[in-house]
DSSP file (Angstrom, degrees, kcal/mol; ACC not computed):
  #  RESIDUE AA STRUCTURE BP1 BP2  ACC     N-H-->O    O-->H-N    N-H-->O    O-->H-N    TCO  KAPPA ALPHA  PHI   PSI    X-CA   Y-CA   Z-CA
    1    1 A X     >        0   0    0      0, 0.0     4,-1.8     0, 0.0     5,-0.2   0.000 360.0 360.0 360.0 -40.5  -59.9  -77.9   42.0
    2    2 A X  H  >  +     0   0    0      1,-0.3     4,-2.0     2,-0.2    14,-0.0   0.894 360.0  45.5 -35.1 -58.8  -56.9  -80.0   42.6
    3    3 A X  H  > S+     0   0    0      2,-0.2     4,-0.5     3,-0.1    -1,-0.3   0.789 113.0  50.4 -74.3 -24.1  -58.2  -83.1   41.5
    4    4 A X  H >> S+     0   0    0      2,-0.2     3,-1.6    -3,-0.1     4,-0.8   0.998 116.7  41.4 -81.6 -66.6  -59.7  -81.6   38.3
    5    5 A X  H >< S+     0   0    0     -4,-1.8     3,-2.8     1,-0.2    -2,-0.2   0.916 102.8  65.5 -32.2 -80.6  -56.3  -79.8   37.4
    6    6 A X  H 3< S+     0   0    0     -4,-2.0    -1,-0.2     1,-0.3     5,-0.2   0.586 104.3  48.9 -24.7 -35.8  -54.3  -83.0   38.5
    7    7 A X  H << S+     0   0    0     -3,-1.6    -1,-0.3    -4,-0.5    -2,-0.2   0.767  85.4 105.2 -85.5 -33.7  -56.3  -85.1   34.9
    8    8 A X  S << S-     0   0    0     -3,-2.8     3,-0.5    -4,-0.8     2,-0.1  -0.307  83.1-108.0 -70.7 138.5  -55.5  -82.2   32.6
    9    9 A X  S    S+     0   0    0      1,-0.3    -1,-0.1     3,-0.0     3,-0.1  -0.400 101.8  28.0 -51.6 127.3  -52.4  -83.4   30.2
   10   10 A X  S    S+     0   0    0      1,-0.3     2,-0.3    -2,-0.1    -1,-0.3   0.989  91.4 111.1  92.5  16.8  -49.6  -82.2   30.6
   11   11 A X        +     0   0    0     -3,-0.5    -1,-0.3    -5,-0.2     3,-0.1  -0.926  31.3 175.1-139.6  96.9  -49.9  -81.4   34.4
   12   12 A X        +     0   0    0     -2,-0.3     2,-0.3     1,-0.2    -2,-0.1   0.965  67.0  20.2 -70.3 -55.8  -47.7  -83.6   36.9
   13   13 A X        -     0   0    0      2,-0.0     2,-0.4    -8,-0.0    -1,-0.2  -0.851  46.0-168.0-131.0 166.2  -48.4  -82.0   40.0
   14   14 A X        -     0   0    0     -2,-0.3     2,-0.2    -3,-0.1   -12,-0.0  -0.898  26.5-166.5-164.6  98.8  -51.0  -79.5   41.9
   15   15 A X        -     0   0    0     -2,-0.4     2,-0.5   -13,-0.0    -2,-0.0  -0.636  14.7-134.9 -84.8 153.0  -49.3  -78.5   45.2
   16   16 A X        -     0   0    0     -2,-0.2     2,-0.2     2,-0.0    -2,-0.0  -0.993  18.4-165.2-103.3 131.0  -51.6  -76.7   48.0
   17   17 A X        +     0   0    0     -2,-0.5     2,-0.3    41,-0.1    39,-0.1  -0.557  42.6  61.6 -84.7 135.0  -49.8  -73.8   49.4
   18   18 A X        -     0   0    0     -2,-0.2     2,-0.3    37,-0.1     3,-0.1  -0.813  48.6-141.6 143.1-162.6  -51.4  -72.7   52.6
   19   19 A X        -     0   0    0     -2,-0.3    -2,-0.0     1,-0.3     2,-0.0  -0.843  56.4 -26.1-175.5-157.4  -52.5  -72.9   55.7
   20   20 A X        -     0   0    0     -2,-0.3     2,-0.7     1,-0.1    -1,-0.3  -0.084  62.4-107.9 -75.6-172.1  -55.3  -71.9   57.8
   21   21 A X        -     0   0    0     -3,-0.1     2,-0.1     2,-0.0    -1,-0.1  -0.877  35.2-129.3-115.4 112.5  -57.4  -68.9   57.0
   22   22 A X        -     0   0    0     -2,-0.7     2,-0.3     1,-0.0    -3,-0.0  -0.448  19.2-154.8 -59.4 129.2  -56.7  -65.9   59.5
   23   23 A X        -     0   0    0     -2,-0.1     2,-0.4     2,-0.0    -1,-0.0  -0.944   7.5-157.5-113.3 120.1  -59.9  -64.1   61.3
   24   24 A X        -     0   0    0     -2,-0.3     2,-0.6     2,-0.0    -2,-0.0  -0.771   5.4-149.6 -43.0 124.1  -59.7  -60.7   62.5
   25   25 A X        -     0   0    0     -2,-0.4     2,-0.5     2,-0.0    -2,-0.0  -0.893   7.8-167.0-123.1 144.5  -61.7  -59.0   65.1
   26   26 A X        -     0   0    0     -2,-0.6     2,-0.5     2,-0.0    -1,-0.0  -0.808   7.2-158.0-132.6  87.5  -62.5  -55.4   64.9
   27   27 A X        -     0   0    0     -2,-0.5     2,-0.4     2,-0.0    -2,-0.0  -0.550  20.8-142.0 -86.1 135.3  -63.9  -53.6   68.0
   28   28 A X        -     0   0    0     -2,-0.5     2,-0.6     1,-0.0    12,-0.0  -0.716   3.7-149.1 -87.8 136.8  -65.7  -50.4   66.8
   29   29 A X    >>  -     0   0    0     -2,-0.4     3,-1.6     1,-0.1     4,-1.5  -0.868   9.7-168.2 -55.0  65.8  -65.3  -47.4   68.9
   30   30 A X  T 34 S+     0   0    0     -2,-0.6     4,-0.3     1,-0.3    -1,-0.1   0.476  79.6  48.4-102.3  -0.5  -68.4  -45.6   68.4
   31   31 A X  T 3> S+     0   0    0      2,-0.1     4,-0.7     3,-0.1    -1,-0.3   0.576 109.2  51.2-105.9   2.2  -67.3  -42.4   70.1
   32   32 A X  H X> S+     0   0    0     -3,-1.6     4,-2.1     2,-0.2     3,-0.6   0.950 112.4  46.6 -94.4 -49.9  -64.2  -42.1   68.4
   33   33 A X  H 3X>S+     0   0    0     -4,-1.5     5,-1.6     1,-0.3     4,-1.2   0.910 108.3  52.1 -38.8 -53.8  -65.9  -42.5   65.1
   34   34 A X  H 345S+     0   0    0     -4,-0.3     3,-0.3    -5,-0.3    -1,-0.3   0.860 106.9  57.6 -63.5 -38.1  -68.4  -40.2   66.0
   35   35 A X  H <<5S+     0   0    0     -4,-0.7    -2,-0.2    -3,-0.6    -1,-0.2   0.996 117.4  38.2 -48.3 -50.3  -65.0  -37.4   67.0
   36   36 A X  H  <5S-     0   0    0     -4,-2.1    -1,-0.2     1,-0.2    -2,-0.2   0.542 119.9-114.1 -94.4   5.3  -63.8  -37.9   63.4
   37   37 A X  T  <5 +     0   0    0     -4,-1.2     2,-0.3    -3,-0.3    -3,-0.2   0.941  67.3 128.9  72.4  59.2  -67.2  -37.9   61.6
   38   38 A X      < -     0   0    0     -5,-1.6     2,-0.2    -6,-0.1    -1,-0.2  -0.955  47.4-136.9-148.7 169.4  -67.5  -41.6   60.2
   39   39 A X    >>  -     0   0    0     -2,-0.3     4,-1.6    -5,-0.0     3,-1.4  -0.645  33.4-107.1-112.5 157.3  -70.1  -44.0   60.6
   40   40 A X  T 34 S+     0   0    0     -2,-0.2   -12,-0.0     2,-0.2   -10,-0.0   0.162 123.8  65.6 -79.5  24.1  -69.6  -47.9   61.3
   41   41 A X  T 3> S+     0   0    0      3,-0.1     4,-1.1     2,-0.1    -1,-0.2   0.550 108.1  42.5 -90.1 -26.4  -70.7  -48.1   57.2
   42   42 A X  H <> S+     0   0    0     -3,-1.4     4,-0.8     1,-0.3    -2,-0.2   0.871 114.2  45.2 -93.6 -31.2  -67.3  -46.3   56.7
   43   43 A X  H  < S+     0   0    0     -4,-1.6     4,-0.3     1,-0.2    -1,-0.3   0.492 114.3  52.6 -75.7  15.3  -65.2  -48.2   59.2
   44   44 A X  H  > S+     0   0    0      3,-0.1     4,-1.3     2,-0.1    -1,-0.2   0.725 113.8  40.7-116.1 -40.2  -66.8  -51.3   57.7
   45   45 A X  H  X S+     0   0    0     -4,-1.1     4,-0.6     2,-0.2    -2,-0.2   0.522 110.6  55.0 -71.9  -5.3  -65.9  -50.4   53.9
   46   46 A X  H >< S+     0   0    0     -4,-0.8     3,-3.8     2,-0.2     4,-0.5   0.781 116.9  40.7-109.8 -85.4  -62.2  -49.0   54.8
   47   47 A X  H 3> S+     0   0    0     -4,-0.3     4,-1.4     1,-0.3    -2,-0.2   0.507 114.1  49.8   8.2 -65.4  -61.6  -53.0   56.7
   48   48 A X  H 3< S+     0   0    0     -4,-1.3    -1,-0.3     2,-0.2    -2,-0.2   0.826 117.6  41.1 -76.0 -45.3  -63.4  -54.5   53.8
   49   49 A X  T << S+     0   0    0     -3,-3.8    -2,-0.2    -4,-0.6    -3,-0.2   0.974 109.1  60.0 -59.0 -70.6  -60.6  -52.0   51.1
   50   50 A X  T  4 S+     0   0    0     -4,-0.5     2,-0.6     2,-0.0    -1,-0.2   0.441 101.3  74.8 -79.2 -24.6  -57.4  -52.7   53.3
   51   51 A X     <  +     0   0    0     -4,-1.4     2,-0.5    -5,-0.2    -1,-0.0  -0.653  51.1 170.2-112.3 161.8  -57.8  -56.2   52.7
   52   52 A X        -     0   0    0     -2,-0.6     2,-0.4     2,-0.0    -2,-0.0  -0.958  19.0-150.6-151.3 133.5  -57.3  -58.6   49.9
   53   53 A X        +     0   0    0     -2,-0.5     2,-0.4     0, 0.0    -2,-0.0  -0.823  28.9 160.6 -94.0 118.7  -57.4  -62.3   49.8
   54   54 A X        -     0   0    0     -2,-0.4    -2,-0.0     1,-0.1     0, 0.0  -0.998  33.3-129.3-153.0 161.7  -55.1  -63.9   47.2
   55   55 A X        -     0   0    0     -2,-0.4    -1,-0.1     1,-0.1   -37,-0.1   0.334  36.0 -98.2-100.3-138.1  -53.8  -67.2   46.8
   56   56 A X        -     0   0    0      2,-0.1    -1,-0.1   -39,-0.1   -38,-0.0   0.622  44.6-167.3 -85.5 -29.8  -49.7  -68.1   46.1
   57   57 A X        +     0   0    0      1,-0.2     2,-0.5   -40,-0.0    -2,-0.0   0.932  20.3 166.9  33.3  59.6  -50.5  -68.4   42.3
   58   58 A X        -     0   0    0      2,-0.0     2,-0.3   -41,-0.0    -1,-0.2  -0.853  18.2-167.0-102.9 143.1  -47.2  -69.9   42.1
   59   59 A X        -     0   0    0     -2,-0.5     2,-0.3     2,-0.0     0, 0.0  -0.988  11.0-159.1-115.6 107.0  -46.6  -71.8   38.3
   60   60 A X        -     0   0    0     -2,-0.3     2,-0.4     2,-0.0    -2,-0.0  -0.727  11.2-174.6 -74.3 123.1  -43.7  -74.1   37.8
   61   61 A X        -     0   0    0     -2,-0.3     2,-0.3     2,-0.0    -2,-0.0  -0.812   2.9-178.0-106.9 147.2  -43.2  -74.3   33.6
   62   62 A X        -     0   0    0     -2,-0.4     2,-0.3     2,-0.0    -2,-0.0  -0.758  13.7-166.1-154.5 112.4  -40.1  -77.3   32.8
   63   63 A X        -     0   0    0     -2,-0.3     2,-0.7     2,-0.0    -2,-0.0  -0.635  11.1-136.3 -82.4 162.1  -39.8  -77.0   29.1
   64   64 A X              0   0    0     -2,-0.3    -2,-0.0     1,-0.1     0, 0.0  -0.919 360.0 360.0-135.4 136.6  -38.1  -79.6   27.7
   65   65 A X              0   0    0     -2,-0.7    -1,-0.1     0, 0.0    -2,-0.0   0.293 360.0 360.0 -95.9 360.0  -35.6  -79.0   25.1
């Protein structure tokens, strides 16, 4: 995507922001789930909710006057 942005007019620069991508591990407890009445379908959806992947989306504008 960089290099395709980077040819558009009217574009100077196309920074990458970032880093590696972070992995979680999530050991299931299957009698503690079982106390509170969940399934490993619900701890798998509430994981799945709580996180969100999103990039910097940062945009520089310089008008020039």
């Amino acid at each position: 995507m960089k290099y395709a942005l980077a040819t558009v007019e009217g574009v100077s620069e196309v920074a990458s922001i970032g880093g590696f991508v972070q992995a979680y591990e999530v050991v299931a407890n299957t009698d503690q789930l079982h106390r509170y009445g969940l399934t490993l379908l619900d701890l798998v959806k509430a994981v799945k909710e709580s996180n969100e992947d999103t990039g910097a989306q940062t945009i520089e504008v310089d008008k020039l006057v």
